[in-house]
Structure formats: C-alpha cells, structure tokens
C-alpha positions, -999 to +999 in steps of 0.1 A: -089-041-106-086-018-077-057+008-072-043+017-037-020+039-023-007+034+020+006+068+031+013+082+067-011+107+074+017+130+082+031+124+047+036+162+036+051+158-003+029+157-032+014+126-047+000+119-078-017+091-068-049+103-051-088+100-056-086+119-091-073+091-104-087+060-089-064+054-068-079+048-028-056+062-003-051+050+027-037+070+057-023+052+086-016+069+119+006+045+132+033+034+108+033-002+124+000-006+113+013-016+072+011-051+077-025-050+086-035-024+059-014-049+032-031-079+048-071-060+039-057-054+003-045-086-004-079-101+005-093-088-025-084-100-056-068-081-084-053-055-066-023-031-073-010-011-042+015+015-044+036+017-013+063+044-003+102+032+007+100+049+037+064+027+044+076-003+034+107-005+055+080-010+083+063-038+066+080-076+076+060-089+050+059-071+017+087-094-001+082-128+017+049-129+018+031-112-012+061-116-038+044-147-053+010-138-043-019-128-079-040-113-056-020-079-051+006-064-072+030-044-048+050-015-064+071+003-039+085+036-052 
C-alpha cells in the first residue's frame, strides 16, 4: 500500500506527512493540475492519498468519482 500526500509547492505550514514517514509528496505548481495528479494515484491499486481542504476544493472529482472507488482511499484534512 502506497501513501501520498498532493501539496502546492507554495504550501508554507508544516506537515507531518513527508518522506520520513513513507508518505510520497507530491508538489503541484498549478493548483488546477489535482485532477490529473488524483487520476496517476488512482491507477495504482491500494493507495491512500492525503489531500488538503484548500486542494481539494480544486478537484471536480474527489467525491463523485473516487468515493466508491478500492483503488485509492482519499482522506482530505
């Protein structure tokens, strides 16, 4: 089971979830870009990705899409 974390490269507070941890972070420049980042996830099976509120109010797809889908575990925080 792989762990990520999406997170705007200009994301200045502190995480926890990071590299130390297991946890693969992904940095997009462009905000608008979620869907596609979710979408490379979600390919993969078993997955758990951590998402912020502030990221996932770009996403159009994070509960229609993946709400049902056992490939990817979303937890937004």
């Amino acid at each position: 089971m792989n762990r990520y974390y999406i997170k705007s490269k200009n994301e200045k507070r502190k995480i926890f979830l990071n590299e130390k941890f297991g946890v693969n972070v992904i940095e997009l420049d462009d905000l608008e870009n979620i869907d596609e980042e979710i979408q490379k996830v979600a390919m993969e099976k078993n997955n758990i990705l951590y998402i912020s509120n502030e990221l996932a109010s770009f996403s159009n797809d994070i509960i229609s899409k993946y709400k049902n889908d056992k490939n990817i575990k979303i937890i937004i925080s």
